[in-house]
N, C-alpha and C positions, 0 to 999 in steps of 0.2 A: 648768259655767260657767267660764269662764276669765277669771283676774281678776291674772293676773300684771302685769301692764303697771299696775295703781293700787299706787302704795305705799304709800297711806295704811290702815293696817292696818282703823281703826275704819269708814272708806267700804268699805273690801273686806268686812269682815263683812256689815256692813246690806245693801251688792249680792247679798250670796252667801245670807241668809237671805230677802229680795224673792225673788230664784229660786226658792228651794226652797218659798213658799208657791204661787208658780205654778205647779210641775213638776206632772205627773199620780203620784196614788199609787201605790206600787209595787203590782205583784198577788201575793197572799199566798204562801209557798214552799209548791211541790208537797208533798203528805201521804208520798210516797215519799222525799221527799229527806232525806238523814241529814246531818246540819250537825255540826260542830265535835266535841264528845264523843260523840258519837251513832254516828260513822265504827267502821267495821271497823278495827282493828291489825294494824302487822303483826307476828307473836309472833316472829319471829327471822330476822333476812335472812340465808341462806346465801353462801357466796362465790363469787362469777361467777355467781351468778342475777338478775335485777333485780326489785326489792322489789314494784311492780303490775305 
């Protein structure tokens, strides 16, 4: 939602919380998906190779 254009901080929250009760839920992250710590490392980036 785009809410740049109201400066009133306190109207721009209440707008942007009304949105987000009406957004549809997100669908839950795939079982395969590795997030944040979960990730592979990478153990030492050689020079002139690129790191993925």
């Amino acid at each position: 939602m785009n809410t740049t254009t109201i400066t009133d901080r306190l109207e721009r929250k209440k707008l942007k919380r009304v949105a987000r009760k009406k957004a549809a839920p997100k669908a839950k992250r795939a079982a395969g998906v590795a997030r944040g710590s979960m990730k592979k490392k990478v153990k030492k980036m050689v020079q002139g190779q690129r790191k993925r």
